[in-house]
C-alpha positions as CSV (number, residue, x, y, z in Angstrom):
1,X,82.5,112.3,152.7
2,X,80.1,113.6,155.7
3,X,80.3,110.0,156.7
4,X,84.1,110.1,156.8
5,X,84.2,113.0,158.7
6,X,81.4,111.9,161.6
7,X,83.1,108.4,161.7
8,X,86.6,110.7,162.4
9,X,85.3,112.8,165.1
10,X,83.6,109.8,167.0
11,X,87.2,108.6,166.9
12,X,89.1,111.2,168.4
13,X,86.1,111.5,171.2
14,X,87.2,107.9,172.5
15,X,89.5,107.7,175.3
16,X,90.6,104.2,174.7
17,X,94.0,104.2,172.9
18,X,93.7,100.7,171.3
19,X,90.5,101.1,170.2
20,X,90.9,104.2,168.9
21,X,93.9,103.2,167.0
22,X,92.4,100.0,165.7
23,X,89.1,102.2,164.3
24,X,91.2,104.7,163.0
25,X,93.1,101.7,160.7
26,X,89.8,100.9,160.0
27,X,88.7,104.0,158.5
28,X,91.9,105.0,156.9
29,X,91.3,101.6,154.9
30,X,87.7,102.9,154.2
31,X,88.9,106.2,153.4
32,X,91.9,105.1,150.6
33,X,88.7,102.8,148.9
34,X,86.5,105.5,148.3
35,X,89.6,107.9,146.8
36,X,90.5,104.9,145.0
37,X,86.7,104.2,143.7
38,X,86.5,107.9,142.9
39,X,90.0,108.4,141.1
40,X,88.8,104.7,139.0
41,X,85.8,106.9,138.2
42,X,87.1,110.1,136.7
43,X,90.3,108.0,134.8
44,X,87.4,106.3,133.1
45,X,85.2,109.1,132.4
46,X,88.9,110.7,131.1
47,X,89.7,107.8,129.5
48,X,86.8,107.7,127.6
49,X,86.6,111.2,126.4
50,X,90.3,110.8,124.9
51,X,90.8,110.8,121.3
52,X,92.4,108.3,118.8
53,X,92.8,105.5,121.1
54,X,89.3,103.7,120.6
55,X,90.9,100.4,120.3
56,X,92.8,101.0,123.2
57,X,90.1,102.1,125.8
58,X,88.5,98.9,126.6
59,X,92.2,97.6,127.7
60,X,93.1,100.9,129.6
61,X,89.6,100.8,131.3
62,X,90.2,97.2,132.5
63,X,93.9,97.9,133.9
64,X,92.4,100.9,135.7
65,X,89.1,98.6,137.3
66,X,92.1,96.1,138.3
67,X,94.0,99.0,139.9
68,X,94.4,98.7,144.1
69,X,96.1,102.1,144.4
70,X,95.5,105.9,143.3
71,X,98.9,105.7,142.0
72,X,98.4,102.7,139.2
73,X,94.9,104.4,138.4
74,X,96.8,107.4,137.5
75,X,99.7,105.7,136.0
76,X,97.2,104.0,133.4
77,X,95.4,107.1,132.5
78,X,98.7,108.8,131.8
79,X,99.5,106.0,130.0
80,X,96.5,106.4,127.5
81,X,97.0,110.5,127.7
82,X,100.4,109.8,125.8
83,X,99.2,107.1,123.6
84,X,96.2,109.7,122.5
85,X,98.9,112.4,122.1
86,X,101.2,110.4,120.1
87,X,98.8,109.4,118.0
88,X,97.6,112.8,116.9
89,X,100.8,114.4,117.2
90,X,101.5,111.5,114.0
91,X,98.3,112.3,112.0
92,X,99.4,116.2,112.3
93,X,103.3,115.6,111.0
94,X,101.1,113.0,108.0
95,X,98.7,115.7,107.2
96,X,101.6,118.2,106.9
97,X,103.6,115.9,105.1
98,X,100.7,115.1,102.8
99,X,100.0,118.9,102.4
100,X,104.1,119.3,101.3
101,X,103.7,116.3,99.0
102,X,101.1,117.7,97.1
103,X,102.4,121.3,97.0
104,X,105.8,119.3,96.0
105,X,104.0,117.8,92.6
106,X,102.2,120.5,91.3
107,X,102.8,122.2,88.1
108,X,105.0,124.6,89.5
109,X,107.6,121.8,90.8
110,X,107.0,118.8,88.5
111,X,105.6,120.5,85.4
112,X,106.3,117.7,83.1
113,X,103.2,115.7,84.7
114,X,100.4,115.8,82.6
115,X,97.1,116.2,84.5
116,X,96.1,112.9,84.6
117,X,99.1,111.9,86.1
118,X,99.6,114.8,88.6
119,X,95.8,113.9,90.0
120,X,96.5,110.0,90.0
121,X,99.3,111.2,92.4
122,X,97.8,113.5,94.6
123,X,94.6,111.1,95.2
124,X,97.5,108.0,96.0
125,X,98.9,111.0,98.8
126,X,95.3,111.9,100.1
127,X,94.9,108.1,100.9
128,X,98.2,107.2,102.2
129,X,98.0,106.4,105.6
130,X,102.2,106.7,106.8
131,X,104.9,109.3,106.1
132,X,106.9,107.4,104.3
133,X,104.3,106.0,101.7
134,X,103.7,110.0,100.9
135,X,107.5,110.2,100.6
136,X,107.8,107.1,97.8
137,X,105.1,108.2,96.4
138,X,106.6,112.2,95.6
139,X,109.4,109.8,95.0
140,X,107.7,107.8,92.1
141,X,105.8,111.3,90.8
142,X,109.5,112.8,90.6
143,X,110.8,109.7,88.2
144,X,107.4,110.2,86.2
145,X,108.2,113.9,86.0
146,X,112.0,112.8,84.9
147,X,111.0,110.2,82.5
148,X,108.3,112.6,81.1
149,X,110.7,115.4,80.5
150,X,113.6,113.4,78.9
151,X,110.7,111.8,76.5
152,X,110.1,115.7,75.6
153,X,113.5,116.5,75.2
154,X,114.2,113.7,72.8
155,X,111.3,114.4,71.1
156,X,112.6,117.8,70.8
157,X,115.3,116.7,69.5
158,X,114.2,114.1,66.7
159,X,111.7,117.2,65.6
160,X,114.8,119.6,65.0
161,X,116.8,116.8,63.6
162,X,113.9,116.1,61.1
163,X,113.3,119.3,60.2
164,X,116.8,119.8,59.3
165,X,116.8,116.7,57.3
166,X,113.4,117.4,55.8
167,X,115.0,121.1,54.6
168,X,117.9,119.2,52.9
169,X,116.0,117.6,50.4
170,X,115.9,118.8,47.2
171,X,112.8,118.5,44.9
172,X,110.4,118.7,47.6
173,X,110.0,122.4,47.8
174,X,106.2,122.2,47.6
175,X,105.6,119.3,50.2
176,X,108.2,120.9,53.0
177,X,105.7,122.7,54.5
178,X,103.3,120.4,55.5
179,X,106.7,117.7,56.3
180,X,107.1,120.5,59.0
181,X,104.0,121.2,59.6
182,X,103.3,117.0,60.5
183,X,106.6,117.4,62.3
184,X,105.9,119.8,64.4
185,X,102.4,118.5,65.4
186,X,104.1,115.0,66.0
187,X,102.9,114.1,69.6
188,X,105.8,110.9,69.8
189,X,108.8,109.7,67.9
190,X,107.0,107.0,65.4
191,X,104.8,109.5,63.8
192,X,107.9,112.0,63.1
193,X,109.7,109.1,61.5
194,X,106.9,108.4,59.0
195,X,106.9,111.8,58.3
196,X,110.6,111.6,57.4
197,X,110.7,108.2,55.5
198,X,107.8,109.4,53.2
Protein backbone atom coordinates (compact mmCIF):
# COMPACT_ATOMS: atom_id res chain seq x y z
CA UNK A 1 0.00 0.00 0.00
CA UNK A 2 3.02 2.62 0.81
CA UNK A 3 4.23 1.35 -2.53
CA UNK A 4 0.97 2.39 -4.25
CA UNK A 5 0.95 5.56 -2.83
CA UNK A 6 4.94 6.56 -3.64
CA UNK A 7 4.42 5.10 -7.17
CA UNK A 8 1.06 7.72 -7.30
CA UNK A 9 2.78 10.76 -6.19
CA UNK A 10 5.89 10.21 -8.63
CA UNK A 11 3.04 10.20 -11.14
CA UNK A 12 1.40 13.34 -10.54
CA UNK A 13 5.13 15.03 -10.15
CA UNK A 14 5.65 14.35 -14.06
CA UNK A 15 4.96 16.89 -16.47
CA UNK A 16 4.67 14.74 -19.46
CA UNK A 17 0.91 14.06 -20.19
CA UNK A 18 1.39 10.74 -22.10
CA UNK A 19 3.58 9.42 -19.86
CA UNK A 20 1.87 10.19 -17.11
CA UNK A 21 -1.25 8.76 -18.38
CA UNK A 22 0.25 5.62 -19.67
CA UNK A 23 1.98 5.04 -15.89
CA UNK A 24 -1.07 5.86 -14.36
CA UNK A 25 -2.90 2.78 -16.54
CA UNK A 26 -0.17 1.02 -15.31
CA UNK A 27 -0.65 1.30 -11.75
CA UNK A 28 -4.38 1.41 -11.76
CA UNK A 29 -3.83 -2.28 -13.27
CA UNK A 30 -1.37 -2.90 -10.33
CA UNK A 31 -3.64 -1.46 -7.98
CA UNK A 32 -7.16 -3.63 -9.02
CA UNK A 33 -4.46 -6.94 -8.65
CA UNK A 34 -3.55 -6.42 -5.28
CA UNK A 35 -7.54 -5.58 -4.16
CA UNK A 36 -8.27 -8.48 -6.16
CA UNK A 37 -5.39 -10.77 -4.41
CA UNK A 38 -6.56 -9.32 -1.08
CA UNK A 39 -10.43 -9.75 -1.50
CA UNK A 40 -9.37 -13.77 -2.93
CA UNK A 41 -7.70 -13.77 0.47
CA UNK A 42 -10.31 -12.86 3.03
CA UNK A 43 -13.39 -14.81 0.77
CA UNK A 44 -11.16 -17.83 1.42
CA UNK A 45 -10.29 -17.28 4.89
CA UNK A 46 -14.42 -16.56 5.13
CA UNK A 47 -15.05 -19.28 3.13
CA UNK A 48 -13.34 -21.52 5.19
CA UNK A 49 -14.68 -20.53 8.55
CA UNK A 50 -18.33 -21.09 7.23
CA UNK A 51 -20.33 -23.85 8.55
CA UNK A 52 -22.19 -26.83 6.87
CA UNK A 53 -20.77 -26.60 3.57
CA UNK A 54 -17.50 -28.79 3.89
CA UNK A 55 -18.18 -30.53 0.73
CA UNK A 56 -18.76 -27.44 -0.85
CA UNK A 57 -15.52 -25.39 0.06
CA UNK A 58 -13.01 -26.88 -2.09
CA UNK A 59 -15.39 -25.95 -5.25
CA UNK A 60 -16.18 -22.39 -3.87
CA UNK A 61 -12.37 -21.87 -3.11
CA UNK A 62 -11.44 -22.78 -6.63
CA UNK A 63 -14.17 -20.43 -8.40
CA UNK A 64 -12.90 -17.70 -6.14
CA UNK A 65 -8.83 -18.49 -7.17
CA UNK A 66 -10.27 -18.43 -10.89
CA UNK A 67 -12.02 -15.00 -10.18
CA UNK A 68 -10.43 -11.80 -12.36
CA UNK A 69 -12.70 -9.21 -10.58
CA UNK A 70 -13.62 -8.12 -6.91
CA UNK A 71 -17.10 -8.49 -8.03
CA UNK A 72 -17.07 -12.46 -8.97
CA UNK A 73 -14.80 -12.95 -5.62
CA UNK A 74 -17.59 -11.56 -3.77
CA UNK A 75 -20.38 -13.03 -5.78
CA UNK A 76 -18.84 -16.68 -4.91
CA UNK A 77 -18.54 -15.99 -1.30
CA UNK A 78 -22.12 -14.86 -1.11
CA UNK A 79 -22.84 -17.73 -2.92
CA UNK A 80 -21.45 -20.18 -0.18
CA UNK A 81 -22.86 -17.59 2.75
CA UNK A 82 -26.40 -18.68 1.46
CA UNK A 83 -25.63 -22.16 0.84
CA UNK A 84 -24.27 -22.33 4.70
CA UNK A 85 -27.37 -20.46 5.79
CA UNK A 86 -29.76 -22.63 4.02
CA UNK A 87 -28.31 -25.40 5.21
CA UNK A 88 -28.63 -24.65 8.86
CA UNK A 89 -31.71 -22.85 8.55
CA UNK A 90 -32.91 -26.84 7.34
CA UNK A 91 -31.26 -28.67 10.27
CA UNK A 92 -33.04 -25.95 12.73
CA UNK A 93 -36.90 -26.49 11.08
CA UNK A 94 -35.57 -30.79 11.27
CA UNK A 95 -34.58 -30.46 14.82
CA UNK A 96 -37.83 -28.66 15.66
CA UNK A 97 -39.72 -30.94 13.63
CA UNK A 98 -38.01 -33.86 15.34
CA UNK A 99 -38.58 -32.17 18.77
CA UNK A 100 -42.72 -31.85 17.75
CA UNK A 101 -42.58 -35.54 16.56
CA UNK A 102 -41.49 -36.88 19.65
CA UNK A 103 -43.62 -34.55 21.91
CA UNK A 104 -46.45 -35.72 19.29
CA UNK A 105 -45.99 -39.64 20.28
CA UNK A 106 -45.65 -39.63 23.81
CA UNK A 107 -48.02 -41.07 26.29
CA UNK A 108 -49.91 -38.08 26.52
CA UNK A 109 -50.92 -38.04 22.68
CA UNK A 110 -50.55 -41.70 21.50
CA UNK A 111 -51.18 -43.55 24.81
CA UNK A 112 -52.04 -46.79 23.29
CA UNK A 113 -48.20 -47.34 22.45
CA UNK A 114 -46.66 -49.55 24.68
CA UNK A 115 -43.12 -48.56 25.67
CA UNK A 116 -41.36 -50.60 23.51
CA UNK A 117 -43.05 -49.26 20.64
CA UNK A 118 -43.12 -45.53 21.72
CA UNK A 119 -39.05 -45.81 22.06
CA UNK A 120 -38.64 -47.86 18.66
CA UNK A 121 -40.34 -44.64 17.39
CA UNK A 122 -38.65 -41.90 18.84
CA UNK A 123 -35.02 -43.51 18.19
CA UNK A 124 -36.34 -44.05 14.13
CA UNK A 125 -37.17 -39.74 14.67
CA UNK A 126 -33.71 -39.08 16.38
CA UNK A 127 -31.98 -40.61 13.27
CA UNK A 128 -34.06 -39.37 10.54
CA UNK A 129 -32.26 -37.22 8.50
CA UNK A 130 -35.43 -35.11 6.32
CA UNK A 131 -38.76 -33.56 7.49
CA UNK A 132 -40.71 -35.64 5.85
CA UNK A 133 -39.28 -39.05 7.04
CA UNK A 134 -40.12 -37.55 10.78
CA UNK A 135 -43.58 -36.81 9.35
CA UNK A 136 -44.26 -40.76 7.99
CA UNK A 137 -42.83 -41.78 10.66
CA UNK A 138 -45.51 -39.87 13.45
CA UNK A 139 -47.56 -41.07 10.61
CA UNK A 140 -46.80 -44.89 11.05
CA UNK A 141 -46.63 -44.33 15.17
CA UNK A 142 -50.32 -42.86 14.82
CA UNK A 143 -51.70 -46.20 12.80
CA UNK A 144 -49.70 -48.24 15.56
CA UNK A 145 -51.44 -46.17 18.23
CA UNK A 146 -54.96 -46.77 16.12
CA UNK A 147 -54.43 -50.39 15.50
CA UNK A 148 -53.34 -50.76 19.25
CA UNK A 149 -56.36 -49.07 20.62
CA UNK A 150 -59.09 -50.85 18.45
CA UNK A 151 -57.16 -54.33 19.53
CA UNK A 152 -58.07 -53.01 23.23
CA UNK A 153 -61.37 -52.03 22.44
CA UNK A 154 -62.26 -55.41 20.97
CA UNK A 155 -60.73 -56.98 23.62
CA UNK A 156 -62.89 -55.00 25.81
CA UNK A 157 -65.48 -56.06 24.27
CA UNK A 158 -65.06 -60.01 23.90
CA UNK A 159 -64.14 -59.70 28.02
CA UNK A 160 -67.70 -58.08 28.65
CA UNK A 161 -69.28 -60.35 26.20
CA UNK A 162 -67.74 -63.37 28.01
CA UNK A 163 -68.38 -62.42 31.17
CA UNK A 164 -71.98 -62.00 30.36
CA UNK A 165 -72.03 -65.39 28.77
CA UNK A 166 -69.89 -66.93 31.50
CA UNK A 167 -72.79 -65.46 34.24
CA UNK A 168 -75.56 -67.20 32.19
CA UNK A 169 -74.59 -70.47 32.82
CA UNK A 170 -76.14 -72.48 35.21
CA UNK A 171 -74.40 -75.15 37.29
CA UNK A 172 -71.18 -73.44 37.41
CA UNK A 173 -71.76 -71.23 40.36
CA UNK A 174 -68.48 -72.38 41.99
CA UNK A 175 -66.11 -72.10 38.89
CA UNK A 176 -67.59 -68.42 37.78
CA UNK A 177 -65.22 -66.75 39.76
CA UNK A 178 -62.15 -67.85 38.53
CA UNK A 179 -64.01 -67.92 34.62
CA UNK A 180 -63.94 -64.08 35.41
CA UNK A 181 -61.13 -63.93 37.11
CA UNK A 182 -59.05 -65.71 33.78
CA UNK A 183 -61.26 -63.33 31.84
CA UNK A 184 -60.37 -60.43 33.09
CA UNK A 185 -56.55 -61.18 33.23
CA UNK A 186 -56.87 -62.33 29.44
CA UNK A 187 -54.05 -60.24 27.75
CA UNK A 188 -55.65 -61.30 23.84
CA UNK A 189 -58.69 -62.77 22.37
CA UNK A 190 -57.54 -66.66 22.15
CA UNK A 191 -57.01 -67.03 25.74
CA UNK A 192 -60.62 -65.44 26.59
CA UNK A 193 -62.13 -67.96 24.30
CA UNK A 194 -60.57 -70.94 26.01
CA UNK A 195 -61.80 -69.64 29.03
CA UNK A 196 -65.28 -69.60 27.57
CA UNK A 197 -65.33 -72.97 25.65
CA UNK A 198 -64.13 -74.81 28.84
Amino acid sequence: AEDIETAQKLIDKLKDGSKKSELQDKLNAVVKLVELKAAKEEAIETINALPKIEGEKQGFINRVNEASKVEDVNKVLEEAKKLSQEIMTEEEKLNKTKNEAITSIDSTNMPDLTNEEREGFENKIKSAETIDAVKAIVTEAQNKNDKNKNAKEKLAEKKTQAKATINSLPNIEKEKAGFISEIENAKDLASIESVVQR
